[in-house]
C-alpha positions in Angstrom: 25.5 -25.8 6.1 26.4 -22.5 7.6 24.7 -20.1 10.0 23.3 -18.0 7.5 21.7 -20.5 5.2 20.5 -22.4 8.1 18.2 -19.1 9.7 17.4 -18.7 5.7 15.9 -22.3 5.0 13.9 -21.6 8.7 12.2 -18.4 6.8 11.6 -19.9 3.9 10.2 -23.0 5.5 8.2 -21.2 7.9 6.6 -19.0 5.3 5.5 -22.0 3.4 4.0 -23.5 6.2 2.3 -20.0 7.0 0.9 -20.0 3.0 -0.5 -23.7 3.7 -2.3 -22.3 6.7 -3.6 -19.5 5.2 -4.6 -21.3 2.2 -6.6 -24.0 4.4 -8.6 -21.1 6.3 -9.8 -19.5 3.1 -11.0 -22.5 2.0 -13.3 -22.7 5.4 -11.5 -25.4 7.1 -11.0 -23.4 10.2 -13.2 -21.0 12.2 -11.0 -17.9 11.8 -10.2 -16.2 8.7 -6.4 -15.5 9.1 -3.1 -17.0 10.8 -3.5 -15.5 14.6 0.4 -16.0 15.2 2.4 -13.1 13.1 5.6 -13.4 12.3 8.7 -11.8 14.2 12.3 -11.8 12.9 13.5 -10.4 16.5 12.9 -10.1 19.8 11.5 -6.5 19.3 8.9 -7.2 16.7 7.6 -10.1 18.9 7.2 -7.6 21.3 5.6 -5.2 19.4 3.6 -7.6 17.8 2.1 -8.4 21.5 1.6 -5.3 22.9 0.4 -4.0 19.4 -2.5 -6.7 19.7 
């Protein structure tokens, strides 16, 4: 596998795992409505994403 499939099978993964949680809060099985960690593809977004909050 090479670099660039690898980082693409980590997205795609991670956004599945993301539509599982999101499914399971709006069907009540957790107290808050919506995934609390958002997603960053860089360094800068996560930082954004932090202040921003």
């Amino acid at each position: 596998m090479n670099i660039p499939q690898y980082f693409k099978d980590i997205e795609e993964n991670t956004k599945k795992v993301y539509a599982v949680a999101e499914e399971a809060r709006a069907k009540g099985f957790d107290p808050v409505s919506k995934v609390e960690i958002p997603l960053a593809r860089s360094l800068a977004e996560k930082v954004v994403g932090l202040i921003s909050s």
